[in-house]
C-alpha positions in Angstrom: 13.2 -4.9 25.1 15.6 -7.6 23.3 17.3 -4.6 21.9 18.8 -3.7 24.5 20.6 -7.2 24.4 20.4 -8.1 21.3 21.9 -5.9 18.6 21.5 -7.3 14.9 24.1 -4.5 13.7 26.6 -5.0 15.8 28.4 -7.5 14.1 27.0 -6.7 11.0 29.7 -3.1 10.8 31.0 -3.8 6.9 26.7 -4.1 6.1 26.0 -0.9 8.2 29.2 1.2 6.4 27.9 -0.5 3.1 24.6 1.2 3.5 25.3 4.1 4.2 27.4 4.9 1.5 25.0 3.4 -0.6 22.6 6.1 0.6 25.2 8.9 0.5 25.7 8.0 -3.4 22.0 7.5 -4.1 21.3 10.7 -3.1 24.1 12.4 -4.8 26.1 13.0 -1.8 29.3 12.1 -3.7 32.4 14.4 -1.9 30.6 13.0 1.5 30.6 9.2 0.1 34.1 9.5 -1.1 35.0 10.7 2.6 33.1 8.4 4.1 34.5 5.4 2.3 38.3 6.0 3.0 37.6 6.4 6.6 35.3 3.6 6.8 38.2 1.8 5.1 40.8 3.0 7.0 39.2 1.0 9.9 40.0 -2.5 9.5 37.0 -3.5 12.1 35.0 -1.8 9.5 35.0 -4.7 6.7 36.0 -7.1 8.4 32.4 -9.1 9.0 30.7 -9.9 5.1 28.1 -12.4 4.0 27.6 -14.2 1.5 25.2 -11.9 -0.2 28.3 -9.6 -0.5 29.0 -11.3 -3.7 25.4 -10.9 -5.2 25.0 -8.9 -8.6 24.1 -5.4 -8.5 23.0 -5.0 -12.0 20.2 -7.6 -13.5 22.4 -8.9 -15.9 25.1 -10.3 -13.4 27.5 -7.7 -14.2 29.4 -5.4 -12.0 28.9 -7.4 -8.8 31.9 -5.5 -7.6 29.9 -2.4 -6.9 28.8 -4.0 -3.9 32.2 -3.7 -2.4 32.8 -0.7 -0.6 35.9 0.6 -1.7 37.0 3.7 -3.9 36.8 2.2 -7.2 33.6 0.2 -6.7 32.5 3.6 -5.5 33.5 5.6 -8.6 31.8 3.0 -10.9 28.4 3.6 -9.3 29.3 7.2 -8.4 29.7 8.0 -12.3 26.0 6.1 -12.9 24.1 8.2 -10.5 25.9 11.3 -11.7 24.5 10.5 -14.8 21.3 10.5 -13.5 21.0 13.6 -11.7 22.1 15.1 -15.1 19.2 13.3 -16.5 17.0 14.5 -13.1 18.2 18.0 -13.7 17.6 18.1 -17.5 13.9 17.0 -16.8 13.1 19.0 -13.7 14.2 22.6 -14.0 14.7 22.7 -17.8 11.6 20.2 -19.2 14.0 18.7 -21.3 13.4 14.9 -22.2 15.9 14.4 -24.7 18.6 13.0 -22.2 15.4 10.8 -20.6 14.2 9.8 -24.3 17.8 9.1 -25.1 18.5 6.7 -22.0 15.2 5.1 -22.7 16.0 4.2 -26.0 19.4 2.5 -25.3 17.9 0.6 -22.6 14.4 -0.2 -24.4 14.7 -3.8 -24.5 15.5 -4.1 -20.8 12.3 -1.3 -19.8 10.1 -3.7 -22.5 11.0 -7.1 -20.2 10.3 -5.5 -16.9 7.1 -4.3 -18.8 7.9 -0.8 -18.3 5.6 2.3 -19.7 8.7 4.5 -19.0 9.6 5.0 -23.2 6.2 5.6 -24.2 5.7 8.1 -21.1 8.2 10.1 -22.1 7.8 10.3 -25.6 3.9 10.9 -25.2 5.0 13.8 -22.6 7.2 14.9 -25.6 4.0 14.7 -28.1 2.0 16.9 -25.1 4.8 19.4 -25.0 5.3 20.3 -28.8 1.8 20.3 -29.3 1.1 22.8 -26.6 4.3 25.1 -28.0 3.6 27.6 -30.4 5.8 29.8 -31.6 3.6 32.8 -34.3 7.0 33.1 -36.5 6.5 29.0 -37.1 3.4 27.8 -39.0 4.7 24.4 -38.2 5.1 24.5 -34.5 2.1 23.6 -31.9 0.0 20.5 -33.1 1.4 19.9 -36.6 5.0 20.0 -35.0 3.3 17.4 -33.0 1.1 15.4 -35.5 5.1 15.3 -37.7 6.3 13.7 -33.9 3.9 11.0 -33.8 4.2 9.7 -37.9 8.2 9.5 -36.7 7.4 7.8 -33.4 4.4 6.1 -32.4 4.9 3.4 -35.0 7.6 2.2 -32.7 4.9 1.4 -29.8 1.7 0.6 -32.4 1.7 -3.0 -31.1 1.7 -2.4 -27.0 -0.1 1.3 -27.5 -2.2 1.4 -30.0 -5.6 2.8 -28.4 -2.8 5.5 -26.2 -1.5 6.5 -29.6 -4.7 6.7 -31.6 -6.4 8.4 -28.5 -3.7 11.2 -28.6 -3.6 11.6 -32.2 -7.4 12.5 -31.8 -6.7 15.1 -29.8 -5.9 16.9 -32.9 -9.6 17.6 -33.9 -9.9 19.4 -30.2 -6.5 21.8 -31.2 -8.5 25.2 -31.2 -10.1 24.2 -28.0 -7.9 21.6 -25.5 -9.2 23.1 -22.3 -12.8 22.4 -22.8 -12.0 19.0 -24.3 -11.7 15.7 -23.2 -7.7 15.5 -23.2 -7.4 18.5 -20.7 -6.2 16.2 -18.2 -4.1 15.1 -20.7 -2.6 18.5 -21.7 -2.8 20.1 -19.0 -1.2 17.9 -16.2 0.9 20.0 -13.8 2.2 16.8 -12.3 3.2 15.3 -15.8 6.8 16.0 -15.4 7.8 14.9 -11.7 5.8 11.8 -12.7 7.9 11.8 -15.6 11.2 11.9 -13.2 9.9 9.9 -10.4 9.3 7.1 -13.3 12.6 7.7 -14.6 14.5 7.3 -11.0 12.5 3.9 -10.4 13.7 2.4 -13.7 17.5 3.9 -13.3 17.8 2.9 -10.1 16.3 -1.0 -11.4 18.5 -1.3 -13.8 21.3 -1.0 -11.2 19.1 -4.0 -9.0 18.3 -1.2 -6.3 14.9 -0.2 -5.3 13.3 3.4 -5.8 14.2 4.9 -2.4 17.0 4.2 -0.6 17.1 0.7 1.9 18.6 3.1 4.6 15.4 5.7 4.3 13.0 3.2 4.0 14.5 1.5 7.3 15.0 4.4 9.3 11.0 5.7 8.3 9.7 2.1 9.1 11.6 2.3 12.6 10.4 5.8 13.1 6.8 4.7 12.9 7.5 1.2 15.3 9.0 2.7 17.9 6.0 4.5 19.3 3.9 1.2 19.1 7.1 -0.5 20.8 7.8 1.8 23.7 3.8 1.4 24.5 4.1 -2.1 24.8 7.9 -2.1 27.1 5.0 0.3 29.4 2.7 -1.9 29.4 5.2 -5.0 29.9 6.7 -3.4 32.3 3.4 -2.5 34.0 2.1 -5.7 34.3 5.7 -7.6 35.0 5.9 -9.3 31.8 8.9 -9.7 29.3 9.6 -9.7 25.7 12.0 -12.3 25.1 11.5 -13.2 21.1 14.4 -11.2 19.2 12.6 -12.7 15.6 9.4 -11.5 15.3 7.9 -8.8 16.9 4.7 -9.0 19.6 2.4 -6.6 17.8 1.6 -5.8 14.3 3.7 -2.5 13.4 1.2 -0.1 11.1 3.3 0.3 8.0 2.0 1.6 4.8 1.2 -0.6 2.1 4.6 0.3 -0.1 6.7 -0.3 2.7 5.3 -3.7 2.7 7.5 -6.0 0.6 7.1 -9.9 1.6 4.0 -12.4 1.7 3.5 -13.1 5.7 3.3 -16.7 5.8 1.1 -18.7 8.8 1.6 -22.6 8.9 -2.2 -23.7 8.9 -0.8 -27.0 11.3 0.9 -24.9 14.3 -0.6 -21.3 13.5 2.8 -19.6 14.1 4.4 -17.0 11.7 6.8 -18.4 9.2 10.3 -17.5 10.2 14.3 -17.6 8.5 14.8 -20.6 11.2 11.2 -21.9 10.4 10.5 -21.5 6.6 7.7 -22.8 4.4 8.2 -25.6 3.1 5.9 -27.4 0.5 4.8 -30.8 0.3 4.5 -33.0 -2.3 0.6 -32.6 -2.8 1.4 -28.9 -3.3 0.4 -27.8 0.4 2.5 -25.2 2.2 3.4 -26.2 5.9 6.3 -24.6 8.2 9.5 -26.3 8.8 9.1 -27.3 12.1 6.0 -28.6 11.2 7.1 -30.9 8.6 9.3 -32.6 10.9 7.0 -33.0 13.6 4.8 -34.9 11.3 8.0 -36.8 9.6 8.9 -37.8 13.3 5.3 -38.7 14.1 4.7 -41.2 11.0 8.3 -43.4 11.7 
């Protein structure tokens, strides 16, 4: 297989150490990060190979770009965000609370409202679900009036994005003696409402910071995981039959991944039927057609 003379990571050490620190502090691994870092920086061999995507910005607004430098303070920067998000994570999952998630929302609403985000509204109607499910018998107000006094405060703020969510919840008021036999019992009564509630939380965190979901490093190493049995078939079979992969770019079969692990548009020139490529890119014409590189300048040689 090319891999065993072609190895994309070996010269790429600074990327490699970069990513999995990234990983360690995505996952909340800080004391391992912080190790990790000083001794991945106390090689020299270690950063010494960057690109020029090194400079790119980490947060959507161009700021702190230097988080993407592996070093201690860089480190601590990002460190302290993701800290704050486990305490967010932690407030949500083992003690319901949404205040810190509400709170977050709030500060960042603009932001959520131009990635088109449901996040604020999730979590406030998970908010409206819980007080109206919550009785206490020493508080005539608590249950669904503590929840109808929730909804006059805030559902005006989402009346022009929400309005049939909002209305549709405050009908659930006429069901309030009998929820489980209404309508909104899948509504009321969703035991999967509040890790949807943090899994939505941890995607709009983590975009904020420009990163995706799950971590590059996990998503790499599952996507390998699942290729290599297709790939070690088809070295047997090469093998068998005394051929040779020689392309390092592209790969020879079409690996099975799942559909979220599937990021790009595959792009096929309709003039030579190969797979579009970082040394052969599409490239589109004047007329608004979409040809391959290669292509293009066969047919710019061929009309001179």
């Amino acid at each position: 297989m090319p891999a065993s003379h072609h190895d994309a990571l070996s010269s790429q050490p600074a990327l490699v150490n970069r990513a999995i620190a990234m990983h360690l502090l995505r996952e909340g691994q800080f004391n391992v990060a912080q190790t990790f870092i000083a001794e991945a920086n106390a090689n020299p061999n270690a950063t010494a190979t960057r690109t020029a995507s090194d400079g790119d910005s980490l947060m959507e607004n161009g700021q702190d770009s230097h988080l993407y430098d592996m070093d201690g303070d860089s480190a601590g920067a990002l460190q302290s965000r993701f800290a704050h998000m486990y305490l967010v994570l932690d407030a949500l999952r083992n003690n319901h609370d949404l205040n810190p998630a509400i709170d977050w929302a709030r500060q960042h609403s603009h932001q959520l409202e131009l990635r088109g985000s449901n996040l604020e509204f999730d979590l406030c109607r998970l908010r409206f679900v819980e007080l109206y499910t919550r009785h206490h018998p020493n508080d005539h107000m608590s249950g669904p009036l503590q929840a109808l006094e929730y909804a006059r405060q805030t559902f005006p703020n989402f009346s022009a994005r929400y309005m049939r969510e909002t209305s549709s919840l405050l009908g659930s008021l006429a069901f309030a003696p009998a929820l489980t036999s209404s309508p909104y019992k899948t509504v009321f009564f969703n035991e999967d409402a509040w890790e949807h509630a943090a899994s939505s939380f941890i995607r709009e965190f983590c975009a904020m910071l420009g990163l995706s979901e799950k971590s590059p490093l996990y998503t790499a190493a599952t996507a390998g995981s699942i290729a290599l049995p297709v790939l070690e078939k088809l070295e047997r079979v090469m093998g068998e039959v005394g051929g040779q992969w020689t392309s390092v770019n592209e790969l020879p079969v079409e690996i099975p991944l799942p559909h979220s692990y599937l990021f790009h548009s595959i792009f096929v020139c309709p003039v030579s039927k190969e797979q579009g490529t970082d040394a052969n890119p599409p490239m589109m014409l004047p007329c608004g057609h979409v040809i391959a590189k290669e292509s293009l300048e066969k047919i710019s040689r061929g009309n001179k």
